[in-house]
N, C-alpha and C positions, 0 to 999 in steps of 0.2 A: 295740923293746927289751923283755924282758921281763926281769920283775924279780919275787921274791919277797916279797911285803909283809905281812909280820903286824901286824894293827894291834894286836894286845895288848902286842906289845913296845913301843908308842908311850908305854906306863903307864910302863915303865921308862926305854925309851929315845927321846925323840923324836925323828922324822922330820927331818930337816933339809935332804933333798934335794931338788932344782928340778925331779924329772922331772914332764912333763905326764900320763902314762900309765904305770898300774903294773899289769901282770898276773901273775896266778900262780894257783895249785891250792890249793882251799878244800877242807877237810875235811869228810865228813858227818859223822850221828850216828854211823853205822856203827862209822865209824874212830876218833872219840873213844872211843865207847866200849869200843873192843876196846885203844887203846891204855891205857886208865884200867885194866882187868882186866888188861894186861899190866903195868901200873908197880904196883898193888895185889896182885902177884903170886897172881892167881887163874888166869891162864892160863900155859903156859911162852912161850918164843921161836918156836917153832917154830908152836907154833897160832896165836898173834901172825901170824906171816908168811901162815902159812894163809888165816888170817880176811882180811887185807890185800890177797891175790896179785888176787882178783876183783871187788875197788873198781873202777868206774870214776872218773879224778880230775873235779873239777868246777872250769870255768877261771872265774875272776871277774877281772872289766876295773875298773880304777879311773877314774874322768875327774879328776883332780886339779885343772884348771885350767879355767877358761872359756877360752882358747886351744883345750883339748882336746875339750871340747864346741863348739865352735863349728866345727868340721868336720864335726859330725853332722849328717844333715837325713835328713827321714823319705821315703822312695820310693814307699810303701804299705803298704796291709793288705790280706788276704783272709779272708773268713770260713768257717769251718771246720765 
């Protein structure tokens, strides 16, 4: 299951759900920052979209529970 989790809304709203795993799409600076010049109205919409179209997203996994870490186990490493 994936799921969208901002944890800043937790300041407002807390969490109260049971999931053991929460994953979703984490914002760079990129995109903070192009959204901040968008809400500060230094850029319009359209350069907004622009600047956004060639973000790639970035997935971040939560392990919420020791239930959910406890199905991890490490396979190996290789050195690079």
């Amino acid at each position: 299951m994936i799921l969208y989790h901002g944890s800043f809304l937790e300041i407002v709203r807390p969490d109260l759900t049971n999931y053991d795993i929460v994953a979703g799409g984490v914002a760079n600076d990129k995109v903070f920052n192009t959204v901040e010049l968008f809400f500060d109205g230094l850029i319009d919409k359209k350069e907004a979209i622009n600047r956004l179209r060639y973000e790639k997203p970035n997935l971040q996994i939560c392990f919420r529970t020791e239930k959910a870490l406890s199905f991890l186990h490490f396979e190996g490493s290789e050195k690079l």
